[in-house]
BAFI-3210 file (N, C-alpha, C; in Angstrom, 3 decimals, decimal comma, padded with zeros to 6 digits):
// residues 259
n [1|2|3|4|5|6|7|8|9|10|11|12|13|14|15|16|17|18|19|20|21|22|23|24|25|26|27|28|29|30|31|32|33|34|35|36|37|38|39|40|41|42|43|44|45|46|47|48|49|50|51|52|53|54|55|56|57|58|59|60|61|62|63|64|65|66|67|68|69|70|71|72|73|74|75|76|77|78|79|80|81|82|83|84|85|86|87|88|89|90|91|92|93|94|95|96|97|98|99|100|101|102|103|104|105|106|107|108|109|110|111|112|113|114|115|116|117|118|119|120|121|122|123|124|125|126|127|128|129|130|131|132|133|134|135|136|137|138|139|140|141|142|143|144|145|146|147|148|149|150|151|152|153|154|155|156|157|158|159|160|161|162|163|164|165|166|167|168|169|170|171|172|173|174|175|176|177|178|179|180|181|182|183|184|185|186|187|188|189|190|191|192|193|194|195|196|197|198|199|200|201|202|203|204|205|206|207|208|209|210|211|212|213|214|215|216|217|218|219|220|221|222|223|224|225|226|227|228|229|230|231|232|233|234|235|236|237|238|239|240|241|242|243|244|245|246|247|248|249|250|251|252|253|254|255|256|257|258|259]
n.u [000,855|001,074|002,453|000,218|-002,444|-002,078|-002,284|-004,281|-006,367|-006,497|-007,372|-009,775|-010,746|-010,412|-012,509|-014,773|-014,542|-014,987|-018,020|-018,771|-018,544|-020,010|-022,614|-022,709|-022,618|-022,148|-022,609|-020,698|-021,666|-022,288|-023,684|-026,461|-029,256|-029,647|-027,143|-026,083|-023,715|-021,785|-020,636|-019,536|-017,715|-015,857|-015,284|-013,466|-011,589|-010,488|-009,567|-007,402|-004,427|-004,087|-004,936|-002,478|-000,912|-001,289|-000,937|001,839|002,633|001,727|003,415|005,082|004,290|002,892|001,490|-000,966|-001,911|-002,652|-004,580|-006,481|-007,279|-008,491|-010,541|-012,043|-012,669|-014,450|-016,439|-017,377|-018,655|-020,506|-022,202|-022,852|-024,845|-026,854|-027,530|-029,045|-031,012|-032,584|-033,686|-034,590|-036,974|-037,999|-038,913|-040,232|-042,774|-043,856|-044,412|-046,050|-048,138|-048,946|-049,814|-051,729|-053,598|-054,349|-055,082|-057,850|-059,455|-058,347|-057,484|-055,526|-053,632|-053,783|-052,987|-052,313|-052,246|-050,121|-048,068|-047,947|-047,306|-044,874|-043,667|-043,835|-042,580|-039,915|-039,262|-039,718|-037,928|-035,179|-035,424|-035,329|-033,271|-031,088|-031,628|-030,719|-032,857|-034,726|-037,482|-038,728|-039,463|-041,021|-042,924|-043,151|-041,579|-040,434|-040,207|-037,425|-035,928|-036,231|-034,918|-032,436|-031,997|-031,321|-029,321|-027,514|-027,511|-027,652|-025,212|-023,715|-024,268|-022,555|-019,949|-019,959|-020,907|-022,687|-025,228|-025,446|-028,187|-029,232|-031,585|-032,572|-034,540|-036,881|-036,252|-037,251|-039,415|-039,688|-041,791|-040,104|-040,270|-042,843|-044,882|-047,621|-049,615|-051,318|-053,260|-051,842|-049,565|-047,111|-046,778|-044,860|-043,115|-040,620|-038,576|-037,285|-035,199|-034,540|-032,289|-031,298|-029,426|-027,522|-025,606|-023,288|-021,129|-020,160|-018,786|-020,048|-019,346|-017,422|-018,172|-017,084|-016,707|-016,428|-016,489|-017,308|-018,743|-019,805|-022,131|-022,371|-024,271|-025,365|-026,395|-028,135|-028,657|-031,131|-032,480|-035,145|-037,504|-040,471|-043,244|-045,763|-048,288|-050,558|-051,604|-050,590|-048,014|-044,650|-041,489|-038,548|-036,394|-033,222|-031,308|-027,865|-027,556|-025,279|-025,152|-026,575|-026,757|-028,041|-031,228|-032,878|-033,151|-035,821|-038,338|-042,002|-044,382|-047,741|-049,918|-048,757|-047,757|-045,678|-045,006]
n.v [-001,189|002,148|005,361|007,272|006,165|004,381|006,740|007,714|005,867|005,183|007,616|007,814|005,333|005,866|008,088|006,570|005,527|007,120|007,875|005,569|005,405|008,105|007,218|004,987|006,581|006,773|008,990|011,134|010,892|013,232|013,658|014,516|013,378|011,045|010,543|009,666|009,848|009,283|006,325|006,536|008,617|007,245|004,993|005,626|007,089|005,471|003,504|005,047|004,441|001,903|002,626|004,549|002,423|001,104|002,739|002,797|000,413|-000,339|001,706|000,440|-000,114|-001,764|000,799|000,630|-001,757|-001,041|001,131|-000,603|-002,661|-000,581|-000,130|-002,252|-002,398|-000,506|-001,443|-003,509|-002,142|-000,749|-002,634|-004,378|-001,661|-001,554|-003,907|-004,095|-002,300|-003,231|-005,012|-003,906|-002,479|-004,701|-005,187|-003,077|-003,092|-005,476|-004,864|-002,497|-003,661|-005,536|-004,008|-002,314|-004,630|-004,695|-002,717|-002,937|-004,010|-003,548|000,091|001,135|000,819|002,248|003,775|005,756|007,610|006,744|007,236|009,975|010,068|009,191|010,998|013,654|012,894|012,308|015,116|016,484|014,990|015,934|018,080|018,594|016,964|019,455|021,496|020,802|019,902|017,359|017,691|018,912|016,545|014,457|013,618|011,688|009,904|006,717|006,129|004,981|005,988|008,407|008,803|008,400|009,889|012,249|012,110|011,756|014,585|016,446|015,984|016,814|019,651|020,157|019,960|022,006|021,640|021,610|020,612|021,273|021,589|022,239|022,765|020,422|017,791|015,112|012,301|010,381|007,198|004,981|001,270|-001,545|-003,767|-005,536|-006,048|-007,403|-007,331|-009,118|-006,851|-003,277|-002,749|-004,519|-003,992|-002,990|-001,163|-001,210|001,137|002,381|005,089|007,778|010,661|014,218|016,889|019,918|019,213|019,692|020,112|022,784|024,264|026,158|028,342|029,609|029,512|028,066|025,500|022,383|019,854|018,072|019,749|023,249|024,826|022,163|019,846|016,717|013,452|010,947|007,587|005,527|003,032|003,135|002,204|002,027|001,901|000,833|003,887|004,806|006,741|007,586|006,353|005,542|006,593|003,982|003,055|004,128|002,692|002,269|002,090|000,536|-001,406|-003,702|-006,155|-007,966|-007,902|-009,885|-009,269|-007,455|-008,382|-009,645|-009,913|-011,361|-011,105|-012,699|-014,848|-015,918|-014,375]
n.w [000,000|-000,872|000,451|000,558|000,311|002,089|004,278|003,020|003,818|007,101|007,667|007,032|008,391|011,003|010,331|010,683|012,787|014,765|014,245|014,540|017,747|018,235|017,797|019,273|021,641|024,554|027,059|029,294|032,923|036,037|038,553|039,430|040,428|043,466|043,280|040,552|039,057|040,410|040,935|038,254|038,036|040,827|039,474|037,363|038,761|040,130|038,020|036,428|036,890|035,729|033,132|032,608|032,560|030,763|028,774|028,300|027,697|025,273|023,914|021,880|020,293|017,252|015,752|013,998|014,403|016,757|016,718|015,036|017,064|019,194|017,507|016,738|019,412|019,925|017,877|019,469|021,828|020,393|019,322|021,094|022,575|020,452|020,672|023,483|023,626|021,961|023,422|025,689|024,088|023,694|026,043|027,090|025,140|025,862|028,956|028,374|027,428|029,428|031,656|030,779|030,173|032,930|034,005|032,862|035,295|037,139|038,321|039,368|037,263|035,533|032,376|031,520|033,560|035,386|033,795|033,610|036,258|036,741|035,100|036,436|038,596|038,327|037,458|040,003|041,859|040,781|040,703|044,538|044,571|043,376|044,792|047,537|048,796|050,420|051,238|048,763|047,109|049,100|049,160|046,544|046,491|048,266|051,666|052,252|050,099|050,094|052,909|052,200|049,873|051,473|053,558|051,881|050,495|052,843|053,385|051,208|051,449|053,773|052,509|051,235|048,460|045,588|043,234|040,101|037,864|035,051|032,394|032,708|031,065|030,292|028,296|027,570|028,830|029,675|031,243|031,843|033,223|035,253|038,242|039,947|042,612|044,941|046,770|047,296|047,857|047,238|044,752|041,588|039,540|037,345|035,316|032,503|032,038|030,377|029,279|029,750|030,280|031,375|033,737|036,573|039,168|041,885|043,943|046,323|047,581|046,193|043,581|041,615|039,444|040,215|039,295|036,059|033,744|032,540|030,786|029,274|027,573|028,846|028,523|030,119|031,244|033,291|035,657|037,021|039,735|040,799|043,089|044,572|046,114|048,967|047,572|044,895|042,615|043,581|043,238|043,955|044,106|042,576|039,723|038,501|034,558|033,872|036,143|036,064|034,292|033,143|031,675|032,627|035,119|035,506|035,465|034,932|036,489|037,281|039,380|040,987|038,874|036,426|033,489]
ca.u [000,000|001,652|002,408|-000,636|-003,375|-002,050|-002,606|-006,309|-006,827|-006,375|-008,832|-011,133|-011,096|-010,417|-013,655|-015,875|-014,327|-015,825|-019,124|-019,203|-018,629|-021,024|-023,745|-022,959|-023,670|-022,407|-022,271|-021,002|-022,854|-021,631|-024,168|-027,801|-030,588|-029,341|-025,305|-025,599|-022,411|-020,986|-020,139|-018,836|-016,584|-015,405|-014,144|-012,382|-010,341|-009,847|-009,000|-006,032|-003,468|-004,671|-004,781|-001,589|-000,079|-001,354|-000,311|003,215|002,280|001,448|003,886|006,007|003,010|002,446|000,318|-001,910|-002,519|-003,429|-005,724|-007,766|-007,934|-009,607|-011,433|-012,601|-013,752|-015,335|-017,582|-018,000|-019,166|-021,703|-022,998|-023,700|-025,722|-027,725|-028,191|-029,660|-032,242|-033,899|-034,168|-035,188|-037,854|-039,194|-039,648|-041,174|-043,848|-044,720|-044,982|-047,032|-049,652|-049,405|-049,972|-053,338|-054,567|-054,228|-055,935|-059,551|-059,772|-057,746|-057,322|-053,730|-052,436|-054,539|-051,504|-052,163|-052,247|-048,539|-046,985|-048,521|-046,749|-043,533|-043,184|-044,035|-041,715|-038,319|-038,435|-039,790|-036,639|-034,252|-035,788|-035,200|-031,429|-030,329|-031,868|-030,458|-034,314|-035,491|-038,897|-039,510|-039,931|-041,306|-044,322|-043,035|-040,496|-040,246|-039,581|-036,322|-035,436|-035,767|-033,593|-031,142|-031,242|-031,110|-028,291|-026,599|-027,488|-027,128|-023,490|-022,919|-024,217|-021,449|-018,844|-019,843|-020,878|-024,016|-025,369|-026,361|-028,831|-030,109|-031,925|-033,017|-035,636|-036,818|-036,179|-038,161|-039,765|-040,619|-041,986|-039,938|-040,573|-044,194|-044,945|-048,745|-049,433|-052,127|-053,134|-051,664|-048,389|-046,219|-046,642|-044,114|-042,861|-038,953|-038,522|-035,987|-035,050|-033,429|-032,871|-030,446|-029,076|-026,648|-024,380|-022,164|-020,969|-019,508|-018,419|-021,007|-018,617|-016,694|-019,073|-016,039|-016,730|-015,361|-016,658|-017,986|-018,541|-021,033|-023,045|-022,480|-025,431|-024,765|-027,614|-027,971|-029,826|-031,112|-033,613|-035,911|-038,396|-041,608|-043,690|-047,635|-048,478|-052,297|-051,889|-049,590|-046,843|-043,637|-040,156|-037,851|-035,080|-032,508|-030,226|-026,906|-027,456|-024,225|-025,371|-027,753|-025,541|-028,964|-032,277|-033,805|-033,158|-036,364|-039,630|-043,154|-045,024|-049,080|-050,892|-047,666|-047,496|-044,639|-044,989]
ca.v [000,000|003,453|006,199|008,459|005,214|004,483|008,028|008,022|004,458|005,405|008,949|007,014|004,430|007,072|009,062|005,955|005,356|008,502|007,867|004,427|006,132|009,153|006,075|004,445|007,480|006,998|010,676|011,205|012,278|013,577|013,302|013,897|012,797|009,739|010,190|008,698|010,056|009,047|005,511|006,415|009,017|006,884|004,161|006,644|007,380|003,867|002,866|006,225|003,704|001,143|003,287|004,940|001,166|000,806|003,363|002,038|-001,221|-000,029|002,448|000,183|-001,188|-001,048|002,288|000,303|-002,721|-000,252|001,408|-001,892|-002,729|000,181|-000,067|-003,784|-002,565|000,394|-002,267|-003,948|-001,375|000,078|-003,929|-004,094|-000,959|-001,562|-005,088|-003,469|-001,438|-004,158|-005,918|-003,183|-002,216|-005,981|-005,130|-002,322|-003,739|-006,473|-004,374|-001,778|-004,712|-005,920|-002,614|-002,003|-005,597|-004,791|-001,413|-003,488|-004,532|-001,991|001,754|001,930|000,153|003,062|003,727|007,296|008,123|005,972|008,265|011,327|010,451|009,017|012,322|014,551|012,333|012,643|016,913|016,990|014,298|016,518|019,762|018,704|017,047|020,051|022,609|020,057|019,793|016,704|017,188|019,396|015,718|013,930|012,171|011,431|008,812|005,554|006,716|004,715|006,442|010,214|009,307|008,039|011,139|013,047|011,566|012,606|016,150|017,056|015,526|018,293|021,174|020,276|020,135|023,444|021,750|021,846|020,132|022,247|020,620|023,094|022,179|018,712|017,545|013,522|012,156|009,181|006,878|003,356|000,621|-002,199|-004,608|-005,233|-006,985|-007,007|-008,767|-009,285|-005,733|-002,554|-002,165|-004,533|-003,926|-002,434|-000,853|-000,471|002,444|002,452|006,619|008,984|012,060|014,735|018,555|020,467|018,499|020,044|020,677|024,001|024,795|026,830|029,379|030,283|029,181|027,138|024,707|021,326|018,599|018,167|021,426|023,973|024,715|021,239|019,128|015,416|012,442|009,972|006,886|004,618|002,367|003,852|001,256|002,460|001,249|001,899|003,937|004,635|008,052|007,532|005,456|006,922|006,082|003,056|002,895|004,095|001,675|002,881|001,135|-000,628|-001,638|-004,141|-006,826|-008,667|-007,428|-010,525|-009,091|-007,135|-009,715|-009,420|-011,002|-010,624|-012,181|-013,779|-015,821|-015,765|-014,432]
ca.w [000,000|-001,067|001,199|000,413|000,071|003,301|004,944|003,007|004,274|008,199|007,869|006,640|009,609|012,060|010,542|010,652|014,579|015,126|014,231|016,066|019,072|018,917|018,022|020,575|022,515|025,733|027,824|030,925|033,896|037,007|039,775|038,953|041,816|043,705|043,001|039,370|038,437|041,891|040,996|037,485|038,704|041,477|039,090|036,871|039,618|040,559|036,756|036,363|037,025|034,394|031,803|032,370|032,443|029,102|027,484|028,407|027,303|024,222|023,600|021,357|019,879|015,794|015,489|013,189|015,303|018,205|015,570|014,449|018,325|019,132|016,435|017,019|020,877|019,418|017,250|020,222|022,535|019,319|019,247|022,389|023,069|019,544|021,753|024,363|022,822|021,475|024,796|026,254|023,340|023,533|027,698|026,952|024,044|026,779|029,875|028,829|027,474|030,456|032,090|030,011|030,408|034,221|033,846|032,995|036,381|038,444|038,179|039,229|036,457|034,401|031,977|031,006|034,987|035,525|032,820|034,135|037,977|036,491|034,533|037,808|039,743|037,739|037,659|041,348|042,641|040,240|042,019|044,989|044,576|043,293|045,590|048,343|050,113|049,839|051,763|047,711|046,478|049,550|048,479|045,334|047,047|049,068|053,109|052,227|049,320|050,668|053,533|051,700|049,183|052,177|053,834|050,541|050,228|053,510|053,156|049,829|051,980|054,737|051,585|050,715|047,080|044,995|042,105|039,236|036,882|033,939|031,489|032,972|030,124|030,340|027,069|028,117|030,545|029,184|031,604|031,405|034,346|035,889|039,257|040,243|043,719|046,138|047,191|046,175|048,621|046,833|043,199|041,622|038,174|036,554|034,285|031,975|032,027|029,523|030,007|029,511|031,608|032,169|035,267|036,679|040,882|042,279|044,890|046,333|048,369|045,382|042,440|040,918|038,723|040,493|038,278|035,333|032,706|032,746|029,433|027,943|028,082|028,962|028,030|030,644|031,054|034,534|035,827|038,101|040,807|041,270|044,238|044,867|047,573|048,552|046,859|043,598|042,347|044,201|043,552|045,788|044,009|041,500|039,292|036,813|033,696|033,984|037,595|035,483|033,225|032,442|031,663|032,950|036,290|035,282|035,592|034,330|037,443|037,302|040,589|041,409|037,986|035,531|032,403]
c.u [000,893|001,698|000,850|-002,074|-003,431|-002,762|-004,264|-006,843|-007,266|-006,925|-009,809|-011,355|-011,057|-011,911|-014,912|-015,759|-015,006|-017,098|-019,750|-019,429|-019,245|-022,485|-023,845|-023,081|-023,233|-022,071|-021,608|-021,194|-021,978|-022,243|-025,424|-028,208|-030,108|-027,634|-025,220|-024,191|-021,525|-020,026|-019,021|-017,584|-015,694|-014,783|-013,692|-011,412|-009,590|-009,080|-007,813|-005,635|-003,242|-004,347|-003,265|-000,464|-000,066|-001,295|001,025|003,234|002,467|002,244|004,814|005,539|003,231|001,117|-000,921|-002,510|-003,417|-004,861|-006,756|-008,328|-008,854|-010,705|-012,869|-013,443|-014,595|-016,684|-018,432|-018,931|-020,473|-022,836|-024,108|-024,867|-026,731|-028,753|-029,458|-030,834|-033,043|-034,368|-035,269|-036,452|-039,052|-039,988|-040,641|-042,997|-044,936|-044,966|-046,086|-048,178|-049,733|-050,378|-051,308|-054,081|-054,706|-055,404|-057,425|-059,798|-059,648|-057,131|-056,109|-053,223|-052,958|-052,972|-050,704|-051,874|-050,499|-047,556|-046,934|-047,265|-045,754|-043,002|-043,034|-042,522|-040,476|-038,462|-038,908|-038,301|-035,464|-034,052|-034,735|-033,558|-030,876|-030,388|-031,195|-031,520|-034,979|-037,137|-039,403|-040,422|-040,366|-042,535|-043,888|-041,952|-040,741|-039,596|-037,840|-035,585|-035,442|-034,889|-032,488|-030,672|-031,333|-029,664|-027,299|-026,588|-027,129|-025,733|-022,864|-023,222|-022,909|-020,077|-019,110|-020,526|-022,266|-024,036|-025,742|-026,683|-029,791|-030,534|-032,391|-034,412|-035,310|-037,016|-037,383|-038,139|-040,530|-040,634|-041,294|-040,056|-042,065|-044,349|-046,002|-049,022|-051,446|-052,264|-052,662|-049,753|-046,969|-045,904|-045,472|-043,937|-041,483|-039,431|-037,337|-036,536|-034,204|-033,998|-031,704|-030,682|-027,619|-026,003|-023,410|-022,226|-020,462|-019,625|-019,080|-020,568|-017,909|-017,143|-018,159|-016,516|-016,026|-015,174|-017,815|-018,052|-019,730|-021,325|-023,272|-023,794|-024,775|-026,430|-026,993|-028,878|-029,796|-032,311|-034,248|-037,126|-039,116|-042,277|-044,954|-047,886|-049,688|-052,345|-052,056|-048,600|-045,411|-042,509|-039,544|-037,062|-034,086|-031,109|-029,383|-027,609|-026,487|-024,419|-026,401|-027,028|-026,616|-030,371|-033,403|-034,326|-035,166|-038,121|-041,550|-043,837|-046,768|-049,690|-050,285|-047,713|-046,506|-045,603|-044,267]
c.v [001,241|003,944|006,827|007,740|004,920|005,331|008,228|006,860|005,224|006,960|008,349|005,972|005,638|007,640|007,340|005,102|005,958|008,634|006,432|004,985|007,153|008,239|005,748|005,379|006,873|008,226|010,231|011,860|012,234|013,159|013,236|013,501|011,565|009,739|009,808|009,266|009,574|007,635|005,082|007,141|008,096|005,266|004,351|007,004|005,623|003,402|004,052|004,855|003,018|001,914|004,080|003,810|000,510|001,393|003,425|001,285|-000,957|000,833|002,258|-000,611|-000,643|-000,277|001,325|-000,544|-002,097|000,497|000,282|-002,620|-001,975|-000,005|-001,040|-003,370|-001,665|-000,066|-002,489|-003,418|-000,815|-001,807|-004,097|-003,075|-001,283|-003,143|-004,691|-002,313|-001,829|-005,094|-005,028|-002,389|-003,540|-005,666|-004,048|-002,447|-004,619|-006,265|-003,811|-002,755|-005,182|-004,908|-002,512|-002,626|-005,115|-003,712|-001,574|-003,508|-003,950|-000,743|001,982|001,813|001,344|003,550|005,184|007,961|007,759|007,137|009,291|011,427|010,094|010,563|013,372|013,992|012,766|013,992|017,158|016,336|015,168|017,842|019,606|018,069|018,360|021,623|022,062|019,874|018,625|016,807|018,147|017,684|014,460|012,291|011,394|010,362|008,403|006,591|006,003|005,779|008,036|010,151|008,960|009,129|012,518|012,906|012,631|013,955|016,903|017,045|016,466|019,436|020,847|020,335|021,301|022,828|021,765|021,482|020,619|021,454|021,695|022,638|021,258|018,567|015,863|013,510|010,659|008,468|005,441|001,858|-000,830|-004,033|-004,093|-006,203|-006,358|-008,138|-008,625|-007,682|-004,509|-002,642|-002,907|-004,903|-002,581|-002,457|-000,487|-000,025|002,390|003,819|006,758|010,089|012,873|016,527|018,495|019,878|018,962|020,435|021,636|024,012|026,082|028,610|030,528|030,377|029,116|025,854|023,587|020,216|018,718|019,665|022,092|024,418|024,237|020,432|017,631|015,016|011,365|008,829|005,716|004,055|002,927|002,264|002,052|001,589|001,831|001,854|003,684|005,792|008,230|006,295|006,458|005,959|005,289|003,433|003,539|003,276|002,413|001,704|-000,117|-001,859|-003,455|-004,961|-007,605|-008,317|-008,696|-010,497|-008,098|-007,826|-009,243|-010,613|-010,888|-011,503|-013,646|-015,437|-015,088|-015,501|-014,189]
c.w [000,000|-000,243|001,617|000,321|001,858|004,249|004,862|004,137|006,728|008,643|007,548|007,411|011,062|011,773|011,196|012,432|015,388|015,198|014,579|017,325|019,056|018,748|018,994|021,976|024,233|026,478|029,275|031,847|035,288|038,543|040,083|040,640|042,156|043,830|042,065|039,191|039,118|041,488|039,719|037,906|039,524|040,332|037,979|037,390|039,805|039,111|036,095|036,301|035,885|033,051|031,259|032,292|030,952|028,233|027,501|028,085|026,408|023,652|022,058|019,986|018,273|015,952|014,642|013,793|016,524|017,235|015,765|016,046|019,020|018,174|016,651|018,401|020,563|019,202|018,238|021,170|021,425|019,599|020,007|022,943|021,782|020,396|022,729|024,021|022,237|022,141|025,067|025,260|023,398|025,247|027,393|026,002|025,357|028,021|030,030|028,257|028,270|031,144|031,916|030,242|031,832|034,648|033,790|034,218|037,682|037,834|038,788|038,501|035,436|033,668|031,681|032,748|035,320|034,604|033,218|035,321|037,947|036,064|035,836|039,316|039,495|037,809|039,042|042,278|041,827|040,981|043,210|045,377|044,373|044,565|047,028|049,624|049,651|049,892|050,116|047,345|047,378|049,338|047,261|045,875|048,221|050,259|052,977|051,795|050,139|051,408|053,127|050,730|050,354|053,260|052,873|050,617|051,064|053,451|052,092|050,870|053,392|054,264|050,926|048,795|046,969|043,596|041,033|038,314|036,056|032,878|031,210|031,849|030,273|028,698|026,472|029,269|029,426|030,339|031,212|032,498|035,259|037,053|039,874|041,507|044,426|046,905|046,478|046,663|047,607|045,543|042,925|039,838|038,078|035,327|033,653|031,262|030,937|029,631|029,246|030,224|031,448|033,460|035,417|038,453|040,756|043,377|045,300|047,146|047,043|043,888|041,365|040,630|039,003|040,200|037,696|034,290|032,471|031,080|028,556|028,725|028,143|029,005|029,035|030,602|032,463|034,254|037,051|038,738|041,099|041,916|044,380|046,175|047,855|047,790|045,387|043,686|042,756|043,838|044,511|045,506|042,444|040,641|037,914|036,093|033,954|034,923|037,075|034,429|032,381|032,493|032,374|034,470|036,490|034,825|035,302|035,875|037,719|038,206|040,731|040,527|036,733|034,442|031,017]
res [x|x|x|x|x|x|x|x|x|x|x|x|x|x|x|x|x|x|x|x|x|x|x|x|x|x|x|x|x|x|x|x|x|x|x|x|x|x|x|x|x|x|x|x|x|x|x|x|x|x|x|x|x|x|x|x|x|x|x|x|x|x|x|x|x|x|x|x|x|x|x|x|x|x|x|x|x|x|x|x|x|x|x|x|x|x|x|x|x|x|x|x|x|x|x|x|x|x|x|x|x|x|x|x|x|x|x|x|x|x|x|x|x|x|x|x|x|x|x|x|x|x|x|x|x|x|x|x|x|x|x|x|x|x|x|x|x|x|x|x|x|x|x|x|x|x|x|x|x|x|x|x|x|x|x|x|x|x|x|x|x|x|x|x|x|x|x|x|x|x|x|x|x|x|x|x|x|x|x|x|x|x|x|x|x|x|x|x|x|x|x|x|x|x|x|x|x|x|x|x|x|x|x|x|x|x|x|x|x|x|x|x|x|x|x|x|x|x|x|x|x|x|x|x|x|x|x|x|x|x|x|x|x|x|x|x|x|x|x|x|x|x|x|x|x|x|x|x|x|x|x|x|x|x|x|x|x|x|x]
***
């Protein structure tokens, strides 16, 4: 291969590297309602080392081989999330018919009402992470769950930090796990979230910018646990994606029968 065939050859894998990886679309988020960013950050720090071991490793490496390796995990990482989107499209197809069939018989499962108090739920728990009050989004969450995002928040106002979240817009909210029981208390709904804001902390003394970047938007995506109270459907729990290796963790259960 010529000099200059060469040179085209390797822009032209480089561009189409490029557009694997903005497909595959993964952002990253900083901290968000709950700590989502908490556990990515924290093994970013943990993985420094690693990375700076392998780019010693590699230092001696053929440029081209390191190329087509990247390249190859690139694929892999695009595979995978195209994977996952059609799991999570089939959960969704067969929840919310569940959902509807459920709806004949009982008025919580009503589907247009569930969307309504999922939607109300995610910008009232965002509210109140960032303002650091949880009792804004009280009702709207499991007595677990508040003290546990209260725990948290109080813990930023004693670090002087603060979460800034502008722009928070849900991008969606699709039902992907249904569990209907005996009663109302321990039925329960997973949400598979997208979303996207502004993330970013400061330092609230000096309104320094201490992670993350202020006027880029970042796209995230979790699983949210909904739980029926007697009121509404309120938030238990929040799950990273990653946190989640198999969607089957996610169960269709209707009057405690498989389906």
């Amino acid at each position: 291969m010529g000099g200059k065939n060469f040179i085209s050859f390797i822009k032209k894998l480089c561009g189409v590297l490029v557009v694997i990886l903005i497909i595959s679309g993964s952002s990253t988020a900083y901290a968000r309602a709950g700590g989502g960013g908490g556990s990515s950050g924290g093994g970013g720090g943990g993985t420094g080392g690693s990375h700076s071991s392998s780019r010693n490793s590699t230092g001696s490496r053929n440029p081209i081989s390191a190329i087509l390796s990247f390249g190859a995990f690139a694929i892999m990482a695009s595979a995978g999330t195209i994977i996952l989107r059609a799991q999570i499209g089939k959960k969704k197809v067969k929840s919310i018919s569940v959902i509807k069939d459920l709806s004949k018989s009982d008025d919580n499962w009503n589907y247009k009402n569930i969307k309504r108090e999922i939607e109300e739920t995610f910008y009232k728990v965002q509210t109140a992470w960032m303002e650091r009050d949880q009792d804004l989004a009280k009702e709207y969450m499991s007595e677990e769950l508040y003290t546990k995002h209260r725990t948290q928040t109080e813990w930023m106002k004693i670090k002087k930090q603060k979460n800034i979240l502008k722009g928070i817009t849900l991008l969606g909210a699709s039902p992907i796990g249904v569990e209907d029981h005996e009663g109302i208390d321990k039925d329960i709904i997973w949400v598979h979230i997208k979303a996207k804001s502004q993330d970013y902390i400061i330092d609230e003394e000096t309104n320094e910018v201490i992670e993350g970047k202020a006027r880029r938007y970042v796209q995230f995506e979790e699983y949210w646990k909904f739980i029926r109270k007697e009121q509404r459907w309120v938030l238990d729990e929040i799950r990273q994606i990653d946190e989640i290796s198999d969607l089957n963790f996610f169960t269709i259960d209707v009057n405690n029968k498989d389906q």
